[in-house]
KELUM-631656 format. One line per 8 residues: their letters; for each residue x, y, z of C-alpha. Coordinates in steps of 0.02 Angstrom, whole numbers. Layout:
N
a = X:Y:Z; ...
//
This chain:
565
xxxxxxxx = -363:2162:5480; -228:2063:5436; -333:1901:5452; -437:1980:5310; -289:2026:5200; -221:1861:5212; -412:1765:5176; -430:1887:5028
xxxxxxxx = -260:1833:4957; -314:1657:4975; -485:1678:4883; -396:1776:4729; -279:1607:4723; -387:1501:4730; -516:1551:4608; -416:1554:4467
xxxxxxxx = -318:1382:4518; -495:1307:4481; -544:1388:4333; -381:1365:4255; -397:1171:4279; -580:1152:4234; -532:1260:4059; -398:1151:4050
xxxxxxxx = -511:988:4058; -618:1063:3951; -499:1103:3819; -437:910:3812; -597:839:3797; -648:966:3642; -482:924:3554; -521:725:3554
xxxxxxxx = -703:751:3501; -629:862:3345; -460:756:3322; -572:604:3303; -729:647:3218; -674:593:3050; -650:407:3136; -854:433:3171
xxxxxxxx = -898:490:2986; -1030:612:3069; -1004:789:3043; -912:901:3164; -1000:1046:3259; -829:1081:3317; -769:1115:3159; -926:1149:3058
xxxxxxxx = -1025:1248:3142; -964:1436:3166; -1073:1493:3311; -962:1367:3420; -788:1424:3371; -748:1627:3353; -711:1661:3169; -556:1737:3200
xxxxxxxx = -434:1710:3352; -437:1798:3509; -280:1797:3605; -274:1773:3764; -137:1834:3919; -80:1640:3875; -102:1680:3697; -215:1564:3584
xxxxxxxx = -297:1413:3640; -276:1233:3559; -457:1230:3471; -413:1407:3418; -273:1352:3329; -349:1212:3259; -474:1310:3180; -370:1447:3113
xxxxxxxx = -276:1295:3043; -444:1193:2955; -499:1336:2884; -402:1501:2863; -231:1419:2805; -206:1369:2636; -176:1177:2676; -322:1061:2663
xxxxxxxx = -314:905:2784; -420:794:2737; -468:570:2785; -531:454:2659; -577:255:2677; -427:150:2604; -523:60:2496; -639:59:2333
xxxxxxxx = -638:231:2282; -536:333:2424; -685:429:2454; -657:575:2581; -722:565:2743; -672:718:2818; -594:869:2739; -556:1036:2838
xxxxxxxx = -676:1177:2783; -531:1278:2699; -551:1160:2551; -676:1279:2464; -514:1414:2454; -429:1297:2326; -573:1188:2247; -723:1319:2253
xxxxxxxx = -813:1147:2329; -862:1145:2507; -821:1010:2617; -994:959:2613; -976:891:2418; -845:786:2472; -879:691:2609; -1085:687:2535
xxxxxxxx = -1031:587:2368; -911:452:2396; -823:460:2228; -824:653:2222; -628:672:2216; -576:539:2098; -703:611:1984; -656:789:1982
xxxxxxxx = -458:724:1963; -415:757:1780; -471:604:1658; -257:613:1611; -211:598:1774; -323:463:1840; -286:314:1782; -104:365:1840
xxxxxxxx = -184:411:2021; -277:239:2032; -110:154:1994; 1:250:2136; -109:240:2260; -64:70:2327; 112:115:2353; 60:202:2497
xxxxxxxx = -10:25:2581; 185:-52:2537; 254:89:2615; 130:178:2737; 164:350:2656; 170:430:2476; 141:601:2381; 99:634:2202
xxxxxxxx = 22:770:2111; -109:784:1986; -238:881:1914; -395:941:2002; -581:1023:1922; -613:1165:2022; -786:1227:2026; -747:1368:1901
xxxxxxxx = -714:1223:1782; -540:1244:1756; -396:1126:1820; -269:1159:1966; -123:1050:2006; -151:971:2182; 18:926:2294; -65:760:2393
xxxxxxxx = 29:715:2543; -38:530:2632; -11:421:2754; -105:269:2805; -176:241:2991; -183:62:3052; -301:1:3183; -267:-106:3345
xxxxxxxx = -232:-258:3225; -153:-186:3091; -283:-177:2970; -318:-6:2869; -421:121:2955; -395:269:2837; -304:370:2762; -251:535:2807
xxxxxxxx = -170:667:2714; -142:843:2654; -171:938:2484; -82:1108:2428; -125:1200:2279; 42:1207:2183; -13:1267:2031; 96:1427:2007
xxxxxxxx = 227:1323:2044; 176:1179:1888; 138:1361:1784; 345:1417:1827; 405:1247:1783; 297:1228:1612; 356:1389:1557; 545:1342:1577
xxxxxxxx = 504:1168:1512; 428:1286:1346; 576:1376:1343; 694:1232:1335; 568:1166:1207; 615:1316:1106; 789:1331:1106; 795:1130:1074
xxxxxxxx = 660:1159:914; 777:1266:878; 936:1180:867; 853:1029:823; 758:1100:654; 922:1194:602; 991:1165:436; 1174:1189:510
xxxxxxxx = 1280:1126:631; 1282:1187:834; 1432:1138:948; 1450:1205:1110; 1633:1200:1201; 1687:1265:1377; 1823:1384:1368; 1945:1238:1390
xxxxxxxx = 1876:1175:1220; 1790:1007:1289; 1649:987:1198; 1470:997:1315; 1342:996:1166; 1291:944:986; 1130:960:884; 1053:826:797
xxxxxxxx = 1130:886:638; 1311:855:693; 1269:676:736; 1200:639:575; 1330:723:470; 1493:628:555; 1383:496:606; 1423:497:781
xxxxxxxx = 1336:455:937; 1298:607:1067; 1397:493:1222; 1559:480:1087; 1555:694:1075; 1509:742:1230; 1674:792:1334; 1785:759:1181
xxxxxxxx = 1923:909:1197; 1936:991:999; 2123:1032:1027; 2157:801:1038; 2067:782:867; 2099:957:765; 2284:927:694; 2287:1125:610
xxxxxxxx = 2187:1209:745; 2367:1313:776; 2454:1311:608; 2283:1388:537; 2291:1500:670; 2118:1471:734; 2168:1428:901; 2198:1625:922
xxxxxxxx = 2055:1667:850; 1947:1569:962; 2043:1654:1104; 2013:1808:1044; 1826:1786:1014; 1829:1705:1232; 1889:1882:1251; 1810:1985:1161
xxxxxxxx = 1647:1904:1109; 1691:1971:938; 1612:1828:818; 1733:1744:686; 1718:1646:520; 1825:1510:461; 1789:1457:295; 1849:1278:197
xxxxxxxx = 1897:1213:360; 1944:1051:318; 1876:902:466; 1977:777:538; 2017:625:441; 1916:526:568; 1756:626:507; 1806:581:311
xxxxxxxx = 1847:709:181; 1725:875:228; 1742:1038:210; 1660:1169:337; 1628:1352:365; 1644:1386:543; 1557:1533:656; 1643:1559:806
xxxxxxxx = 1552:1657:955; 1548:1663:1145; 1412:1596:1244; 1440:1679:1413; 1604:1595:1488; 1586:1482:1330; 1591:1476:1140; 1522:1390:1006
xxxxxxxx = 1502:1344:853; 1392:1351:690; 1469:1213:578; 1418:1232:404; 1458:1064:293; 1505:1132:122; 1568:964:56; 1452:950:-75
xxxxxxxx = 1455:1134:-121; 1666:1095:-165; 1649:957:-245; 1510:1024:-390; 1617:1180:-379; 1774:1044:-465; 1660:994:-574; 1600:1150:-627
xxxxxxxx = 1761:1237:-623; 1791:1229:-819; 1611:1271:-900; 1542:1391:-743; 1690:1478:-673; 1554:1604:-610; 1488:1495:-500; 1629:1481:-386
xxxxxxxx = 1549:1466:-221; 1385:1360:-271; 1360:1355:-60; 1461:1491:-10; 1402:1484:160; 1223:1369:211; 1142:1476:309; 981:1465:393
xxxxxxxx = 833:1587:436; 754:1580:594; 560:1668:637; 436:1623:767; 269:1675:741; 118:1684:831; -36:1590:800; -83:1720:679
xxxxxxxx = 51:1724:600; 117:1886:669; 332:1875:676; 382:1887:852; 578:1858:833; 671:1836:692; 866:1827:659; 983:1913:559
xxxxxxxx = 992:1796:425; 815:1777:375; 801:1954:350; 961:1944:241; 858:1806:150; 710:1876:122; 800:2065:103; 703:2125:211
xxxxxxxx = 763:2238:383; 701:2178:539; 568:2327:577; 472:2264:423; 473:2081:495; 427:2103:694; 246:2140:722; 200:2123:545
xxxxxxxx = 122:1969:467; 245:1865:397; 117:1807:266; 84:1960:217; 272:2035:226; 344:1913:83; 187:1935:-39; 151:1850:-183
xxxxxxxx = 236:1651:-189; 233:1523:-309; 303:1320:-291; 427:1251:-350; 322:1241:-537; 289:1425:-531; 122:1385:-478; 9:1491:-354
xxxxxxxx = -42:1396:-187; -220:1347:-183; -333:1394:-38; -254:1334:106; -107:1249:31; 15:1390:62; 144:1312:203; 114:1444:326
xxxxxxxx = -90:1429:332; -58:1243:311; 33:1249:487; -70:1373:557; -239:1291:522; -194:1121:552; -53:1131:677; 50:1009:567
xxxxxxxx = 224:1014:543; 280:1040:337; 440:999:276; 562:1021:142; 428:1149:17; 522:1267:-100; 439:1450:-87; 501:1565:-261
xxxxxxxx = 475:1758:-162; 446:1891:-298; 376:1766:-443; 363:1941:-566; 521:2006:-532; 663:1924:-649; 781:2010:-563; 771:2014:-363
xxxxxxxx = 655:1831:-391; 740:1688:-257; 678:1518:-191; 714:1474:-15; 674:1272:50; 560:1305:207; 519:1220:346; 362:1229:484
xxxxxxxx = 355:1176:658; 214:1209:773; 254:1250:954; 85:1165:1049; 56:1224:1238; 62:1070:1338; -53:1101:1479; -190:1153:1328
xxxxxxxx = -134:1060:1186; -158:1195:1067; -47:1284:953; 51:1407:1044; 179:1474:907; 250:1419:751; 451:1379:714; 483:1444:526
xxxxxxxx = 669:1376:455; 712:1417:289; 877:1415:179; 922:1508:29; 886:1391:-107; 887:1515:-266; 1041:1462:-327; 1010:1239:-328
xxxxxxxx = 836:1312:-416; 934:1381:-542; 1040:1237:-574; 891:1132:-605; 808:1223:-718; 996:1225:-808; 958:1044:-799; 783:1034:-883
xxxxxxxx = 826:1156:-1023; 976:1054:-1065; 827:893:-1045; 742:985:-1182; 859:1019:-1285; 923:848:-1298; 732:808:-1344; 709:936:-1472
xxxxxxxx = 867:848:-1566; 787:672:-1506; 626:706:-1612; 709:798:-1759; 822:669:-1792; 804:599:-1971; 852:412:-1933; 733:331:-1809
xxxxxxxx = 793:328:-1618; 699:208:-1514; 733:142:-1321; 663:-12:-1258; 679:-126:-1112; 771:-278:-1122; 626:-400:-1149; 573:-287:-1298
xxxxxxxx = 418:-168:-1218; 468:6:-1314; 477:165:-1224; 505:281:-1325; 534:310:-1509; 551:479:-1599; 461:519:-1762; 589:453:-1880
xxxxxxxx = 560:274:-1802; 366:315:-1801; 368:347:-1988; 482:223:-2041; 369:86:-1945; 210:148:-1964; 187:145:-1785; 111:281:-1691
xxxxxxxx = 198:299:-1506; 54:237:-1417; 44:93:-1537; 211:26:-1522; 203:38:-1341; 76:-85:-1349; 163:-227:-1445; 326:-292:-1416
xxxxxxxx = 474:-235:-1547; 491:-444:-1586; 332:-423:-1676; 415:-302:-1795; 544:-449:-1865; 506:-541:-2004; 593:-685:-1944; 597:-702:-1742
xxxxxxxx = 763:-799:-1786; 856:-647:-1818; 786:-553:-1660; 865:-690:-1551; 1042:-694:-1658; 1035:-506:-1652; 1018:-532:-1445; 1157:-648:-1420
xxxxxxxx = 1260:-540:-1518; 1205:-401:-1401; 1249:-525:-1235; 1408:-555:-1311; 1486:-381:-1375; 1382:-255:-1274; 1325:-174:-1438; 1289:-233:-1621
xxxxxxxx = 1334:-96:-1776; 1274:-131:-1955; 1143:-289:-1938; 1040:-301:-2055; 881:-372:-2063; 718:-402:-2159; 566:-288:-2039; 396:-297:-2057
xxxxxxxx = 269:-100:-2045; 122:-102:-1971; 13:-110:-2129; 121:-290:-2155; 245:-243:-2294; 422:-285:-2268; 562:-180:-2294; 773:-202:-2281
xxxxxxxx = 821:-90:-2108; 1004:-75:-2036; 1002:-87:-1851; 1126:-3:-1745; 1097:-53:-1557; 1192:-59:-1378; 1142:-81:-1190; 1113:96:-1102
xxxxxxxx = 1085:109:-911; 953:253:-866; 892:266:-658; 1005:114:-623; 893:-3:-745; 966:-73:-912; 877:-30:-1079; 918:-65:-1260
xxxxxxxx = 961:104:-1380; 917:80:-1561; 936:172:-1706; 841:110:-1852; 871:174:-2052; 800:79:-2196; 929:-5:-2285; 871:79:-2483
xxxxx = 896:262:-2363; 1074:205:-2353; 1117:152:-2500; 1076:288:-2589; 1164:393:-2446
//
């Protein structure tokens, strides 16, 4: 009895010892026909064929096998491994069956077509490919990323991990590798790249000034409008503390003011701050505001707007701030022109509260608009549709808002910038700047009606007016010249005044006189009409300057005329 106890226990031993070892032999030689199948370029029942591997995993009291894991690995993770030839076109020679998860393509239409990958690789991306793939035979490894045509037709980003396997003599074999769909990832980064992009259109378009301090007042940033105004490089600003270069920052009492907006994120203007004498003779309005831990700074340059003021001072005391403050409106838009954000001063702009901007065609907010001739926009020539048909940027086109009404009528100077998607390439939003630009408007058309009134007493002048270049090519001459020469306008611009003397002598004395004093009073001198007849005339000329070119002014009365005067 115990004999039998002690035979049984050897049988139930031994059993197992043997089937444990021939599994175990088993197992090895199943890995190294799958590990090197690729090397074969034949297909791989192993890994191919389903009715020889369970499609899922089957634990066992050891837990899973090595060809189980293997195959959970080829095709139920999300990482393709794949071998290509290291040479020509990399064509794949193996790729694990997962591959259809993040292409659509089964491994089949890889390994079928030599040049099926570098085809389907994004036209952008492939010359780029072709060119980084020999780094990986000066190094033995590399990873890139590109773009890849999935079946569906659109493109994912790839994540391509190689490395290159030598042979007994050091030659290439292949190459063998991973890819990972990271395109989520590329989609996270894009839109943080677009809104950088943003903010730096932003800045960048602005019609004002942006500096942006730490609390400690060391400067970290500048638009592109700062380092044009002072003329300043961004590497001369950056870390430059204001309290070394601003010599009233605590006599004005600004330096407690900046303080107080760090602490209570209160905003603050400072207006006719005067710059550094480094920066030259400018005057600024300042905004003050708090940028989290930081503040900054909208620096308007109101130089200009002082200086016309001086000149100004006597005849338009009303106009005592021509440029009170510059300030700028800021709207995106959508591609259809629908506002999505807008800020608080193009609503103050355009008078308009912010309810009647957001979600509302901005097109069809401001209304009617004319250019800067009062003219209507023709079909497609308004800058908004401009931008949003063609995706073009416009610059620097006055807008008058409310053409018809004289009293609430304004002109602002607008700018578009289209926002383009980068992965698409097409026009995502638009960036609309704009400044207030009603009241430079009104000063030129102060200009052209004073213009006109100096020609109204130009061509009702009774003693003939006439401007000429220096080598004698009129023009202009008003009607009193016209009738006293017989010339039409037209006419004398077609001859040269010379032809008018009756002796060229006295054109050349009456020139060196000219040369020699600047201006000539009184000469008189025998003329010649156009119908021939001569006549006595008393010429009264001098040298004029007109665009930066020098022209001759005459005034012309017949010499009887005088007399009799």
């Amino acid at each position: 009895m115990a004999r039998r106890k002690i035979e049984r226990k050897n049988k139930i031993t031994k059993i197992p010892g043997r089937e444990k070892r021939k599994a175990t032999k088993t197992s090895k030689k199943r890995k190294k026909r799958i590990v090197g199948i690729h090397k074969r370029g034949g297909k791989s029942k192993a890994l191919h064929k389903k009715s020889k591997i369970p499609s899922a995993p089957k634990e066992t009291r050891r837990g899973f096998s090595l060809d189980q894991r293997l195959h959970h690995l080829l095709t139920e993770t999300s990482v393709v491994i794949y071998a290509s030839k290291p040479s020509e076109d990399y064509g794949a020679i193996f790729v694990s069956d997962n591959v259809k998860k993040i292409t659509g393509y089964t491994y089949k239409s890889f390994v079928r077509k030599s040049n099926f990958w570098l085809d389907h690789v994004h036209p952008d991306d492939r010359e780029r490919v072709l060119k980084e793939i020999p780094r990986l035979f000066k190094n033995g490894y590399y990873e890139y990323e590109y773009r890849f045509k999935h079946k569906n037709g659109n493109y994912i980003w790839v994540h391509d991990e190689m490395k290159l396997v030598y042979d007994d003599k050091g030659n290439p074999l292949e190459i063998v590798g991973y890819w990972t769909d990271v395109t989520k990832r590329r989609q996270m980064e894009e839109d943080i790249r677009r809104r950088a992009e943003r903010i730096v259109n932003f800045m960048e378009s602005a019609t004002e000034g942006f500096v942006l301090m730490d609390s400690d007042f060391n400067v970290v940033e500048v638009n592109q409008y700062i380092l044009d105004k002072f003329d300043v490089k961004i590497e001369d600003v950056r870390g430059v503390n204001v309290l070394d270069i601003s010599t009233d920052l605590w006599e004005s009492g600004r330096y407690e003011k900046y303080m107080e907006v760090l602490k209570t994120g209160k905003p603050c203007v400072f207006e006719d701050v005067i710059a550094p004498a480094k920066f030259g003779d400018k005057h600024l309005n300042l905004i003050a505001f708090r940028v989290g831990s930081d503040i900054g700074l909208i620096v308007q340059d109101i130089t200009d707007q002082k200086r016309m003021e001086q000149r100004l001072k006597d005849s338009e005391e009303r106009l005592r701030t021509l440029y009170d403050t510059i300030n700028a409106g800021i709207i995106f838009e959508d591609v259809d022109g629908v506002v999505i954000r807008a800020n608080r001063i193009a609503t103050d702009i355009l008078d308009l509260d912010e309810d009647e901007l957001i979600g509302n065609n901005l097109i069809d907010t401001i209304g009617e608009v004319v250019d800067a001739q009062g003219i209507g926009f023709g079909e497609g020539e308004h800058p908004l549709m401009k931008t949003q048909a063609t995706g073009e940027p416009v610059h620097n086109v006055i807008l008058g808002l409310l053409p018809n009404d004289p009293i609430r009528k304004r002109w602002i100077l607008i700018n578009t910038e289209p926002i383009v998607d980068a992965v698409t390439g097409k026009l995502d939003e638009i960036l609309v700047t704009f400044v207030d630009f009603t009241e430079q408007k009104q000063i030129e058309e102060a200009l052209i009606e004073s213009e006109e009134r100096y020609r109204h007493m130009f061509e009702q002048c009774p003693i003939g007016v006439g401007i000429s270049t220096l080598d004698g090519q009129v023009i202009t001459a008003n009607r009193a010249m016209q009738e006293i020469t017989g010339y039409s306008l037209d006419e004398f611009r077609q001859i040269n005044i010379a032809d008018t003397y009756e002796n060229v002598e006295d054109r050349r004395r009456l020139l060196q006189a000219l040369n020699q004093y600047g201006r000539v009073t009184d000469y008189r001198v025998r003329l010649k009409r156009k119908d021939g007849k001569s006549y006595d005339a008393i010429l009264n000329i001098s040298r004029i300057n007109l665009g930066g070119k020098d022209y001759l002014h005459t005034m012309c009365q017949p010499a009887a005329s005088r007399k009799s005067k």
